[in-house]
BAKE-989937 format. One line per 2 residues: number of its first residue (from 1); for each residue x, z, y of N, C-alpha, C, O. Coordinates in pm, 1 decimal, padded with zeros to 6 digits. Each point is the difference from the previous one (the first is absolute). Layout:
BEGIN
NUM	X:Z:Y:X:Z:Y:X:Z:Y:X:Z:Y | ... .
REM end
This chain:
BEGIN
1	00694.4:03711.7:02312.3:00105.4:-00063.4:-00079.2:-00049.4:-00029.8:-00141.8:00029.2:-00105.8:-00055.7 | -00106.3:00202.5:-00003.8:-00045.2:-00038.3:-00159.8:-00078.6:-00086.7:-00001.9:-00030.3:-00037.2:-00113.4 .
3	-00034.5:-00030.4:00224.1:-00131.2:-00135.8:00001.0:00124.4:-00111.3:00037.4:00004.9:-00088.9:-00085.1 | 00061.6:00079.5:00156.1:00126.7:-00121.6:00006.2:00021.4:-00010.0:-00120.4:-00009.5:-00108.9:-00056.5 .
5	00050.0:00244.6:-00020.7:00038.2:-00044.8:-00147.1:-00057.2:-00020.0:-00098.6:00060.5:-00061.6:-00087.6 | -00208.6:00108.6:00061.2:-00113.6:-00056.2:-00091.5:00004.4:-00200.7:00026.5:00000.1:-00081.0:-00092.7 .
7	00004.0:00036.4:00284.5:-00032.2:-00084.9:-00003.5:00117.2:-00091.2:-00077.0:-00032.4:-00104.5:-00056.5 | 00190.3:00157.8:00058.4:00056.3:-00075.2:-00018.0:00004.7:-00016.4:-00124.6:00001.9:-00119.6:-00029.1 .
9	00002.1:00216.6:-00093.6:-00091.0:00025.2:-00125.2:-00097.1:-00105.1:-00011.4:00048.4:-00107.1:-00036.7 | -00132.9:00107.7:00051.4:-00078.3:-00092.1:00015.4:00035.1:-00167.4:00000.6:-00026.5:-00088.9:-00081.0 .
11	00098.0:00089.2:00209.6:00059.1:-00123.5:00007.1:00095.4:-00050.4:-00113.1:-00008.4:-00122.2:-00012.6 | 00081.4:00171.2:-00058.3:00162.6:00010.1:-00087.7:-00139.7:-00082.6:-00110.8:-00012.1:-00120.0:-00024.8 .
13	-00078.2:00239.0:-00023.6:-00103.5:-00011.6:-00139.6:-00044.6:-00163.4:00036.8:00036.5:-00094.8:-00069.6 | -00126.2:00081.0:00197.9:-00033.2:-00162.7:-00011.4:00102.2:-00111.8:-00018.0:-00003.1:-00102.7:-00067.8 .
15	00104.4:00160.5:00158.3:00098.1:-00121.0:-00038.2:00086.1:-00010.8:-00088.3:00069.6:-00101.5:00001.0 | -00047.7:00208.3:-00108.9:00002.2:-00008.8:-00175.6:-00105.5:-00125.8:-00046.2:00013.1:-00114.8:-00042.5 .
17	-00085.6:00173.7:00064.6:-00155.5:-00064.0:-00077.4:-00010.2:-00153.7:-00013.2:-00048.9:-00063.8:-00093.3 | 00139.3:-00008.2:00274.6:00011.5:-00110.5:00080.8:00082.1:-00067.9:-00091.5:-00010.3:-00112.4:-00049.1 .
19	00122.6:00232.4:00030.4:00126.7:-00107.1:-00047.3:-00011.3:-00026.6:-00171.6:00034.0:-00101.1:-00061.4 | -00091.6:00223.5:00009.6:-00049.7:00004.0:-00154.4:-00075.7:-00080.5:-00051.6:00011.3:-00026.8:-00119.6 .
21	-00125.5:-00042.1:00214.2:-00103.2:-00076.3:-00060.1:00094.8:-00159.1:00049.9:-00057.2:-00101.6:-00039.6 | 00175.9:00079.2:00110.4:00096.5:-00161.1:-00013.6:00047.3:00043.0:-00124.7:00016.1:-00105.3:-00061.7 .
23	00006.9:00172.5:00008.7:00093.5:-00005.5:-00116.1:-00041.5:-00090.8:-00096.5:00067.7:-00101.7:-00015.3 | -00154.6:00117.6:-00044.2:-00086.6:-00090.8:-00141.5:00011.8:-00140.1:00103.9:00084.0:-00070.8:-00055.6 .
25	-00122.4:00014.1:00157.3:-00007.6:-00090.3:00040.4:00166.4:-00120.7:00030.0:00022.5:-00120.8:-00008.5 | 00061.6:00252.5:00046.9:00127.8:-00066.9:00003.5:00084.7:-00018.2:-00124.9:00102.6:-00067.8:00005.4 .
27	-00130.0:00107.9:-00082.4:00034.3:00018.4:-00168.6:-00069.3:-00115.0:-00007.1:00073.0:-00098.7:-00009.4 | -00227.1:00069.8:00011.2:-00055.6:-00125.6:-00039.8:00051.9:-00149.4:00059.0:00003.8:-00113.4:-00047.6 .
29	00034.1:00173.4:00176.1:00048.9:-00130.7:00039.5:00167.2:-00076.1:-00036.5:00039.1:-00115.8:00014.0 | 00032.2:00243.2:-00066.1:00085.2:-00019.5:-00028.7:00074.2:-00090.5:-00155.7:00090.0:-00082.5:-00015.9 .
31	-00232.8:00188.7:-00117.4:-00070.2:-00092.8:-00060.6:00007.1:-00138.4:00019.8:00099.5:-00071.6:-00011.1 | -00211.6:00040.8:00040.7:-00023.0:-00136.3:00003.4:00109.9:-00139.2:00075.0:-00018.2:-00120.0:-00020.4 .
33	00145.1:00189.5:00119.9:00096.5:-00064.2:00033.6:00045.4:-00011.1:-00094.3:-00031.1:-00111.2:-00042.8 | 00116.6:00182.5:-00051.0:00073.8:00039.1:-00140.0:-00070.5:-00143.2:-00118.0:00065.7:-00093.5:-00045.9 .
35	-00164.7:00112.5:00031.4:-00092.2:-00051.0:-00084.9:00048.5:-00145.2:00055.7:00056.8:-00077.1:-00077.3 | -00078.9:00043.5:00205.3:-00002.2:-00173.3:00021.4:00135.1:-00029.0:00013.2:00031.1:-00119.1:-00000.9 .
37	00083.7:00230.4:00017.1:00133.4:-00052.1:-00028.1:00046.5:-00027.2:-00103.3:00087.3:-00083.5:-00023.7 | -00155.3:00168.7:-00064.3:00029.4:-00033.2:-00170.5:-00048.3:-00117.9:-00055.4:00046.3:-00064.5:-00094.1 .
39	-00164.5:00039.1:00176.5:-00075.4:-00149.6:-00032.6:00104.6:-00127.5:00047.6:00039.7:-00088.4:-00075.9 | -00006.5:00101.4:00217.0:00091.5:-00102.1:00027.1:00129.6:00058.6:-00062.2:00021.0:-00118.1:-00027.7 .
41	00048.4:00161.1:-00003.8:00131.7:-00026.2:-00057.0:00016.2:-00032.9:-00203.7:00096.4:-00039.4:-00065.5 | -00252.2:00082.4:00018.5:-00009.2:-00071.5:-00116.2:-00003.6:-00182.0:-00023.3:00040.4:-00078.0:-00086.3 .
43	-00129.6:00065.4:00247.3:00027.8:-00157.6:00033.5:00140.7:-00043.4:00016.4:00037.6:-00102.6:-00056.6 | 00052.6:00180.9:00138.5:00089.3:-00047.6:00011.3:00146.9:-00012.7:-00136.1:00095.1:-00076.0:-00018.0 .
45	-00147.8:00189.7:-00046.2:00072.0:00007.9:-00158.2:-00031.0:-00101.6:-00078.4:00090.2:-00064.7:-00053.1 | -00246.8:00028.7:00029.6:-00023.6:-00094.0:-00105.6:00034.2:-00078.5:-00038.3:00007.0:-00016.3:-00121.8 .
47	00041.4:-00094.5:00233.9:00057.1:-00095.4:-00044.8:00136.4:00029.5:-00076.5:-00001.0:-00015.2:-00122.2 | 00094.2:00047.8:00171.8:00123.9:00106.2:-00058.5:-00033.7:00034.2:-00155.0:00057.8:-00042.0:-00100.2 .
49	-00140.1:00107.8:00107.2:-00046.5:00076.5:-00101.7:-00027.0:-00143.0:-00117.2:00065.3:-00033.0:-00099.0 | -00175.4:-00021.7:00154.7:-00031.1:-00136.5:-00111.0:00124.6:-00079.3:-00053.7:-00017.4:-00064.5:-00103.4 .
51	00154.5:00062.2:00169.0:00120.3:-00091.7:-00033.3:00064.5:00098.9:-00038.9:00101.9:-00040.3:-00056.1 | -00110.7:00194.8:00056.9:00065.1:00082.6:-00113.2:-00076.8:-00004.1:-00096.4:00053.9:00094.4:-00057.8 .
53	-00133.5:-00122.5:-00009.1:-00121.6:00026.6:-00103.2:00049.0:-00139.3:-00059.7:00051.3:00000.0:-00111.9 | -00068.9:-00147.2:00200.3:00059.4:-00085.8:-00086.9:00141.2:00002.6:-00070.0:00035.7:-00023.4:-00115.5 .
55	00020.4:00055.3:00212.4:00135.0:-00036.9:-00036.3:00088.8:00135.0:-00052.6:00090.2:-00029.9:-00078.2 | -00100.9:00149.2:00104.7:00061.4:00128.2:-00015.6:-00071.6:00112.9:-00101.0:00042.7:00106.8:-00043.8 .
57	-00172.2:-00177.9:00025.5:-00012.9:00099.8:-00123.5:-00087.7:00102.5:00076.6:-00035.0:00101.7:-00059.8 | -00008.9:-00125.5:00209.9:-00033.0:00095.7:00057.6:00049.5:00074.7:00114.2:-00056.6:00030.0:00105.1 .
59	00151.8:-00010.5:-00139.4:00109.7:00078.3:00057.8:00079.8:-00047.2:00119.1:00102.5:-00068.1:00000.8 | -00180.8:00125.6:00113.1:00010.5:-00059.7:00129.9:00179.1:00030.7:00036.5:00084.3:-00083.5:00032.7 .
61	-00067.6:00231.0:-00052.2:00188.0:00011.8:00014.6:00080.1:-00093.5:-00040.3:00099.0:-00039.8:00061.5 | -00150.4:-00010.8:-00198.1:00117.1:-00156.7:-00074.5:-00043.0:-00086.8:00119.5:00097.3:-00017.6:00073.3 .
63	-00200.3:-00038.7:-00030.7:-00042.5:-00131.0:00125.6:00104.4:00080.2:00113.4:00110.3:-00051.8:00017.2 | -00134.0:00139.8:00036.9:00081.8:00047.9:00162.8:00158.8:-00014.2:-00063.2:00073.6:-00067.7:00071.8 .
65	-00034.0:00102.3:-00150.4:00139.2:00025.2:-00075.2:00098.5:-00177.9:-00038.8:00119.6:-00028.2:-00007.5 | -00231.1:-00042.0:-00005.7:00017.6:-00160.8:-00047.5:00012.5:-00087.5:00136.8:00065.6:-00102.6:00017.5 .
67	-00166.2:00189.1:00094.5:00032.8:-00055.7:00108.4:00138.0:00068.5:00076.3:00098.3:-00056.8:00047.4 | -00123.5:00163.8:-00053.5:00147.7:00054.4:00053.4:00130.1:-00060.6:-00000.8:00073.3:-00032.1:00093.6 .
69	-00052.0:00018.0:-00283.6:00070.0:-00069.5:-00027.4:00075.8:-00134.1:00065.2:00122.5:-00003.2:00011.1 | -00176.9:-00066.4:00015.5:-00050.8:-00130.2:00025.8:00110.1:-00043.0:00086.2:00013.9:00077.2:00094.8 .
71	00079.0:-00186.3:-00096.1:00120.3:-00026.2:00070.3:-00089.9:00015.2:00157.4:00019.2:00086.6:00085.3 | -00105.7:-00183.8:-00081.7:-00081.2:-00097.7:00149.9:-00022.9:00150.8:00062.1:-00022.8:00106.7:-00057.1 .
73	00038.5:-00141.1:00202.8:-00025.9:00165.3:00067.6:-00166.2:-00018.5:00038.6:-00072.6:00097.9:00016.4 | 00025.0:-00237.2:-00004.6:-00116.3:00033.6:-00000.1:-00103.1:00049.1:-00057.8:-00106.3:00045.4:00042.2 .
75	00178.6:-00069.2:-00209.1:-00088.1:00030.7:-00103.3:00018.6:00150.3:-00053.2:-00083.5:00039.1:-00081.6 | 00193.5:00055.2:00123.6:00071.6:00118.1:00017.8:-00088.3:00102.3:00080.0:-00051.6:00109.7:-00021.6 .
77	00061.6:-00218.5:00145.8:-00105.6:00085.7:00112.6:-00189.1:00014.9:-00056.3:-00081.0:00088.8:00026.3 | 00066.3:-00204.3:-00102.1:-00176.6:-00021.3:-00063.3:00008.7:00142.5:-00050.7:-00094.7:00078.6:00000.2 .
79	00197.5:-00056.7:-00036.8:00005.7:00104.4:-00169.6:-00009.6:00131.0:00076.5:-00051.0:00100.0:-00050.6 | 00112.3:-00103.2:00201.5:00056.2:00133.0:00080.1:-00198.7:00058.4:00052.4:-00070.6:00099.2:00018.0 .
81	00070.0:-00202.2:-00016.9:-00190.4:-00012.7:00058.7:-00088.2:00039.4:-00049.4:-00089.9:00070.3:00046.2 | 00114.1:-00137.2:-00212.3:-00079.6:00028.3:-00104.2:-00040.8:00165.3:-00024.0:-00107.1:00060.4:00005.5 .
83	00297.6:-00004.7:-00045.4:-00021.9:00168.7:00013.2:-00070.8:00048.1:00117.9:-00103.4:00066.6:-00005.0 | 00156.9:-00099.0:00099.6:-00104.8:00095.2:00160.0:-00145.5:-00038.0:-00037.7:-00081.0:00064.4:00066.7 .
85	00037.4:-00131.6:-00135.1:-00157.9:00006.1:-00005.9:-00042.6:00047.1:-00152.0:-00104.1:00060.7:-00025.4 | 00198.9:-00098.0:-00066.6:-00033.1:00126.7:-00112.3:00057.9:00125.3:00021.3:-00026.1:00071.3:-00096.9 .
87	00098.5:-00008.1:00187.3:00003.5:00134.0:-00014.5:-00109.8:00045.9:00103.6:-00057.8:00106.6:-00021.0 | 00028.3:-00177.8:00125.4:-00128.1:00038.5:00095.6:-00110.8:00011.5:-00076.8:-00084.6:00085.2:00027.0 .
89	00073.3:-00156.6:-00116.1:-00140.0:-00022.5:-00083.4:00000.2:00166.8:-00070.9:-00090.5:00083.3:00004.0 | 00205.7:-00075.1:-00057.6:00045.4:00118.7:-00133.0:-00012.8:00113.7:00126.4:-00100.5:00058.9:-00040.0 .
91	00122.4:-00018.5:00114.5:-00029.6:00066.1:00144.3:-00151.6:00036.9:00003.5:-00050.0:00111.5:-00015.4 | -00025.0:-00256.6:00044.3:-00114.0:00033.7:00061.6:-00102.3:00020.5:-00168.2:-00091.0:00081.9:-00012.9 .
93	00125.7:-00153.0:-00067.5:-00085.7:00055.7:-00123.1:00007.0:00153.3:-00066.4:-00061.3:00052.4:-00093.0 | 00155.0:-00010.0:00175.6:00024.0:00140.1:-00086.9:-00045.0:00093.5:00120.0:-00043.2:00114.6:-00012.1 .
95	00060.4:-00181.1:00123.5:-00082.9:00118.3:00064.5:-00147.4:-00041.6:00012.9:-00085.3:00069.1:00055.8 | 00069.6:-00156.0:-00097.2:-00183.0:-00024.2:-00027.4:-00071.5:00085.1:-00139.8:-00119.5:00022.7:-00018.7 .
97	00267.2:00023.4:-00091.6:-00041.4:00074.8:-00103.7:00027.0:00157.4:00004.1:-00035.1:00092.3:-00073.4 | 00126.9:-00101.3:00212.1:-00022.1:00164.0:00026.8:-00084.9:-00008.4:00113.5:00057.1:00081.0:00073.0 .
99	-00141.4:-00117.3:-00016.0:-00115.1:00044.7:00089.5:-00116.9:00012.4:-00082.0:-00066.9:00103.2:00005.6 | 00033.5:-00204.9:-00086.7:-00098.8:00002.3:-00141.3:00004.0:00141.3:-00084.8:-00095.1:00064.8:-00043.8 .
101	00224.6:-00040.4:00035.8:-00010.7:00120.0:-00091.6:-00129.4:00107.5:-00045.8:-00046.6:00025.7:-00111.0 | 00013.3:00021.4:00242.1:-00091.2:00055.3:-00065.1:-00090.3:00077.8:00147.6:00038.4:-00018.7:00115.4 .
103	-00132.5:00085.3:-00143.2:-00064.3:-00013.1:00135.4:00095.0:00067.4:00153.6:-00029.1:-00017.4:00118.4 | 00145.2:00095.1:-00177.1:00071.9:00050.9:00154.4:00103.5:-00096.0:-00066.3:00090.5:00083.4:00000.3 .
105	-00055.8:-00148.8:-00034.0:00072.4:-00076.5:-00061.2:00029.6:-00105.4:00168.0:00108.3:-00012.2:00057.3 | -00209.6:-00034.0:-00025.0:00007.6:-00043.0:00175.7:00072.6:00081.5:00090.3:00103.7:-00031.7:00058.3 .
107	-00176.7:00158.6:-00049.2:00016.7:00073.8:00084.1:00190.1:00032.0:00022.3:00068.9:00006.5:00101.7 | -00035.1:00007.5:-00250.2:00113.9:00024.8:-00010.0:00141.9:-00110.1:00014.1:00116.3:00038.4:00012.9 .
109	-00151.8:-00148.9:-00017.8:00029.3:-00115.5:00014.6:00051.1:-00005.3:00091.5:00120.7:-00005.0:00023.8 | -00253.8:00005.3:00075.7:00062.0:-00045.7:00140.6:00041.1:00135.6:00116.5:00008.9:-00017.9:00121.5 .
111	00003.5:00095.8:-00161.8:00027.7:00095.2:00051.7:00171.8:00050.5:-00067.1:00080.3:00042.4:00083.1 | -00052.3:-00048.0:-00179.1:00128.5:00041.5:-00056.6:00090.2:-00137.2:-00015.6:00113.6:-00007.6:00046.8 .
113	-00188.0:-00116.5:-00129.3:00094.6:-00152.9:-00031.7:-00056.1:-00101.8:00029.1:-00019.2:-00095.7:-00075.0 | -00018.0:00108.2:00206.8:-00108.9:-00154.0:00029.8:00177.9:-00110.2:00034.6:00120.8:00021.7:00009.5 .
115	-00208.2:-00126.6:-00003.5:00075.0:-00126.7:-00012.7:-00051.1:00017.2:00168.1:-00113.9:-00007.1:00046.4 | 00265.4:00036.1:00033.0:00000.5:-00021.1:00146.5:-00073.0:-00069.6:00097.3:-00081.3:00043.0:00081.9 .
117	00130.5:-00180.8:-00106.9:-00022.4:-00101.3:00068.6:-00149.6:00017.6:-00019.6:-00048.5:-00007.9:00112.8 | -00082.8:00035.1:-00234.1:-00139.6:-00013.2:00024.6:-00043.9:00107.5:00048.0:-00108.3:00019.9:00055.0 .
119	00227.1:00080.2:-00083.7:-00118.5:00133.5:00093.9:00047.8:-00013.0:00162.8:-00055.1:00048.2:00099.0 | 00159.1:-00118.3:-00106.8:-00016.9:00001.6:00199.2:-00076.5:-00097.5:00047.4:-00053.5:00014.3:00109.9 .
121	00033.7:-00141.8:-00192.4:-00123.5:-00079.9:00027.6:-00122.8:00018.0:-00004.8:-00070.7:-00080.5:00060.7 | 00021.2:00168.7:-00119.2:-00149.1:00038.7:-00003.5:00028.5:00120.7:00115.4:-00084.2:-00013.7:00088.7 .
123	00150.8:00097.4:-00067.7:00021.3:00082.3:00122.3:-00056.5:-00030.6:00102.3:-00092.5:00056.1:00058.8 | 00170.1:-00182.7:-00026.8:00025.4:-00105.3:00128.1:-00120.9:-00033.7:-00031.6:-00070.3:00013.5:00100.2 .
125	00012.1:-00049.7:-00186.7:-00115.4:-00108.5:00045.0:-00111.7:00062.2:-00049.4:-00100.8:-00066.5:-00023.9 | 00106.1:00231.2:-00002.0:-00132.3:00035.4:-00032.0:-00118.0:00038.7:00070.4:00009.7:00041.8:00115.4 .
127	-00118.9:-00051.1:-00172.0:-00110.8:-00022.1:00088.0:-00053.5:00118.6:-00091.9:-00014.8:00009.9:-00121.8 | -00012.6:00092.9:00249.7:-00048.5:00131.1:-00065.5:-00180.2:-00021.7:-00041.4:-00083.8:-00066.1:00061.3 .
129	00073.9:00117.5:-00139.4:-00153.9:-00029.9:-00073.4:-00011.4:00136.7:-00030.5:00096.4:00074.4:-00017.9 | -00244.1:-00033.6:00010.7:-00003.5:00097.2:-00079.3:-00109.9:-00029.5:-00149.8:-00113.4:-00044.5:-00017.9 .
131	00195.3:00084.7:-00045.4:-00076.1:00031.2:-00136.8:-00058.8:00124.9:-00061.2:00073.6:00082.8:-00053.7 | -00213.9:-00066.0:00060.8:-00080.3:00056.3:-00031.3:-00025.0:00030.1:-00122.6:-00118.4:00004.4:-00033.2 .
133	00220.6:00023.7:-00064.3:-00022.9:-00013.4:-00167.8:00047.9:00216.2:-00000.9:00045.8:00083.9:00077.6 | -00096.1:-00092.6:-00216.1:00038.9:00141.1:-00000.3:00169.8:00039.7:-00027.3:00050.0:00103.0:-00045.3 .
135	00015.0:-00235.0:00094.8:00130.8:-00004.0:-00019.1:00063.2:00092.5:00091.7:00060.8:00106.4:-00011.7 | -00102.4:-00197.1:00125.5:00017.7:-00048.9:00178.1:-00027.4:00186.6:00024.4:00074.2:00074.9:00063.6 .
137	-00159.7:-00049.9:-00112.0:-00126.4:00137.2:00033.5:00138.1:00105.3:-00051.8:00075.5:00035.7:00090.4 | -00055.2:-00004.1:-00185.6:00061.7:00069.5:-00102.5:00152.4:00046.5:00124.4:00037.2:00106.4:00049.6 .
139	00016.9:-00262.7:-00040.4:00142.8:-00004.0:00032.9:-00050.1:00051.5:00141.0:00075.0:00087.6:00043.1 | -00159.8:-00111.4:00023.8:-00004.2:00017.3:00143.3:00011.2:00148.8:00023.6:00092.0:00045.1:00068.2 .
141	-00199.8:00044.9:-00132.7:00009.4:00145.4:-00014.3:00126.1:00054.6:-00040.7:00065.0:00079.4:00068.1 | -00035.3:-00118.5:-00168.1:00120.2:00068.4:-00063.8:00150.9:-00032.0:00103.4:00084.5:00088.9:00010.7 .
143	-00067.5:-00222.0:00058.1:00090.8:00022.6:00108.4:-00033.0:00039.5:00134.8:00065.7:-00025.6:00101.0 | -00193.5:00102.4:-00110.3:-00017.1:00034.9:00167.2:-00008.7:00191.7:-00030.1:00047.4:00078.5:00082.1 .
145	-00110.4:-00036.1:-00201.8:00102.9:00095.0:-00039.4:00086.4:00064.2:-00016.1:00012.2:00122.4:00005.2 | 00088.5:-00237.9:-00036.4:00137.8:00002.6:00001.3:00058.6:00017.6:00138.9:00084.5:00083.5:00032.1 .
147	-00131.1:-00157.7:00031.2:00034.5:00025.6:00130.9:-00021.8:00106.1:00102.0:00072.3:00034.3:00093.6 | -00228.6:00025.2:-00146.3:-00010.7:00084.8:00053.9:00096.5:00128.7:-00027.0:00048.2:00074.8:00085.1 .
149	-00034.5:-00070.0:-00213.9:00096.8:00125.9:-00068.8:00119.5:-00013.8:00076.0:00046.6:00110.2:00028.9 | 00036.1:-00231.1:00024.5:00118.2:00000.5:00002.1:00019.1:00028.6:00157.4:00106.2:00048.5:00039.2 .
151	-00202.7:-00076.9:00043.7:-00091.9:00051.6:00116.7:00005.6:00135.8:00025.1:00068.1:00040.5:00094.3 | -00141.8:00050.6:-00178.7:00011.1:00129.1:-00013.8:00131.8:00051.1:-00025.3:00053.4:00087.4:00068.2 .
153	-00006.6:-00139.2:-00159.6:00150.3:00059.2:00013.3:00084.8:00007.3:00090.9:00047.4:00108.1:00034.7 | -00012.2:-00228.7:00022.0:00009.7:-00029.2:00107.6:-00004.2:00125.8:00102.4:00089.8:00066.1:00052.2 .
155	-00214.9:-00061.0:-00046.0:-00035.8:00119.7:00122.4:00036.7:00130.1:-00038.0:00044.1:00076.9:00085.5 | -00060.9:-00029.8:-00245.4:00057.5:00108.4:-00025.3:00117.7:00005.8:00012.7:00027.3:00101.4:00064.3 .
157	00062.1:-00158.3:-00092.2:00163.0:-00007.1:-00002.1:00028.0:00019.8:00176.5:00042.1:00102.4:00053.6 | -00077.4:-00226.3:00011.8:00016.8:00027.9:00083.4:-00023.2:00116.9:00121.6:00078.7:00014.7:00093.4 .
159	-00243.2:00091.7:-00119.8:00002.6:00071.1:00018.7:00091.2:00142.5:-00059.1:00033.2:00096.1:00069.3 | -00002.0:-00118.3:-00234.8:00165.4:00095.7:-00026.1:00080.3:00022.6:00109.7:00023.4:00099.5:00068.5 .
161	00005.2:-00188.3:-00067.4:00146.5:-00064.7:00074.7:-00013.6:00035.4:00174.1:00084.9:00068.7:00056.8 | -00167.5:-00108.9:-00007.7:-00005.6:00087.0:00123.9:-00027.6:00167.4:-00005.6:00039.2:00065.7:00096.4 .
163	-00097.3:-00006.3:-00193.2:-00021.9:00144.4:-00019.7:00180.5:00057.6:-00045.1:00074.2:00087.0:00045.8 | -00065.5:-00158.7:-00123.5:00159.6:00038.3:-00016.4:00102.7:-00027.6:00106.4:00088.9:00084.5:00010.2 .
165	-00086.3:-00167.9:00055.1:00056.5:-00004.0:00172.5:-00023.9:00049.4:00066.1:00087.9:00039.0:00076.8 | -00208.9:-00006.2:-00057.2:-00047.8:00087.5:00117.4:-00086.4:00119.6:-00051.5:-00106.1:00014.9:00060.7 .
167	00135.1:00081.5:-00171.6:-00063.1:00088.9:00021.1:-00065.9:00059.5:00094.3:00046.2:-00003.3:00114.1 | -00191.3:00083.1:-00146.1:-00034.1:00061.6:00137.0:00075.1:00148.2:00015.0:00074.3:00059.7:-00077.9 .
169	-00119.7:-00028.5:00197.8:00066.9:00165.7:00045.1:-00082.5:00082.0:-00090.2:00064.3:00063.8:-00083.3 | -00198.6:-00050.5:00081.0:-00097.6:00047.3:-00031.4:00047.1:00055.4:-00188.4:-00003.6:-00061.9:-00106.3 .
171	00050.5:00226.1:00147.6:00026.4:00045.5:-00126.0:-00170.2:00121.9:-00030.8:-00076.4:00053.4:00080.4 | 00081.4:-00054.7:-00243.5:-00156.8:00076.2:-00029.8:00114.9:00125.2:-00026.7:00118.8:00005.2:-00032.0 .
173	-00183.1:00052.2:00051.4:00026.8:00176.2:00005.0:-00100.5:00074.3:-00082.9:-00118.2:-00031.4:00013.9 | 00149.6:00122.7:-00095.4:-00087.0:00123.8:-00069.7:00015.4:00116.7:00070.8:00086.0:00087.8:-00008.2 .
175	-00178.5:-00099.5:00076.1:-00037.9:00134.7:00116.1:-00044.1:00113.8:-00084.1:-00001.3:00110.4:00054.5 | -00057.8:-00125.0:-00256.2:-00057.2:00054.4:00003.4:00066.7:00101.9:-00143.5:00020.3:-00045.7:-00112.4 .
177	00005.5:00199.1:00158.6:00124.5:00055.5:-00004.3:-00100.0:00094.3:-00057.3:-00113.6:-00007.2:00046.7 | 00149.2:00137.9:-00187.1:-00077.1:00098.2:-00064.1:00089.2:00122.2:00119.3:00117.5:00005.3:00036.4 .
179	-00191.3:00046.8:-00016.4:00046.4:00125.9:00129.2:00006.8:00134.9:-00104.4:00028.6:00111.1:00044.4 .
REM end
């Protein structure tokens, strides 16, 4: 029974190691989605942006607010449009300045406030790589570790827990008595 469980030990530690060294890689890929959404929705602001700068002083809220306004429902609806792509923009630029933050500044991102819709797309469409940096190395150990510990516990607890259910019969006795 203790070689089943070295092996499975064993097994838990590599496939820490497996899942530790995607990490830096799915963070990276997630990255670089983030990055080209921010690229296209600055395209899609600019223009917006250039006819608030002429005409508003800048100030893209007076342009969405002027269209709102606006008796014509078509020109109401431009304005309804305008906001869904400046608040998407204000969305995706701020979570491009909290993944930047700082080096777990990623890590923390997309793990606690990622922007949904790109972390289930890189999910879906990720292509596991491994990266060989002392990143990849670092994270891989330290979550197959982790795993192993939580592994061990695991087995300790669970061995508690049957000793406390099923005590054995087997009581120790002091046979050994001053006469």
């Amino acid at each position: 029974m203790k070689k089943v469980l070295d092996y499975l030990k064993l097994g838990v530690f590599v496939f820490g190691i497996l899942v530790g060294i995607q990490i830096p890689g799915f963070i990276d890929q997630y990255g670089k989605n983030l990055a080209a959404r921010v690229s296209e929705s600055d395209n899609s602001i600019g223009e917006f942006q250039d006819d608030a700068d002429n005409y508003f002083g800048g100030d893209i809220s007076r342009l969405i607010e002027y269209y709102s306004s606006n008796v014509d429902p078509v020109i109401t609806s431009g304005g309804e449009s305008i906001e869904a792509i400046f608040n998407r923009n204000q969305l995706l630029v701020n979570a491009q300045l909290q993944f930047n933050q700082s080096v777990f500044g990623s890590y923390t991102h997309v793990l606690i406030s990622p922007v949904e819709e790109i972390r289930n797309e890189v999910w879906t469409n990720y292509s596991y790589t491994i990266v060989l940096n002392a990143e990849a190395i670092l994270l891989g150990i330290s979550v197959a570790l982790l795993a192993l510990a939580l592994f061990e516990l695991t087995i300790f607890l669970l061995g508690m827990t049957l000793h406390i259910l099923h005590p054995s019969n087997k009581k120790i006795s002091n046979n050994n008595s001053i006469s």
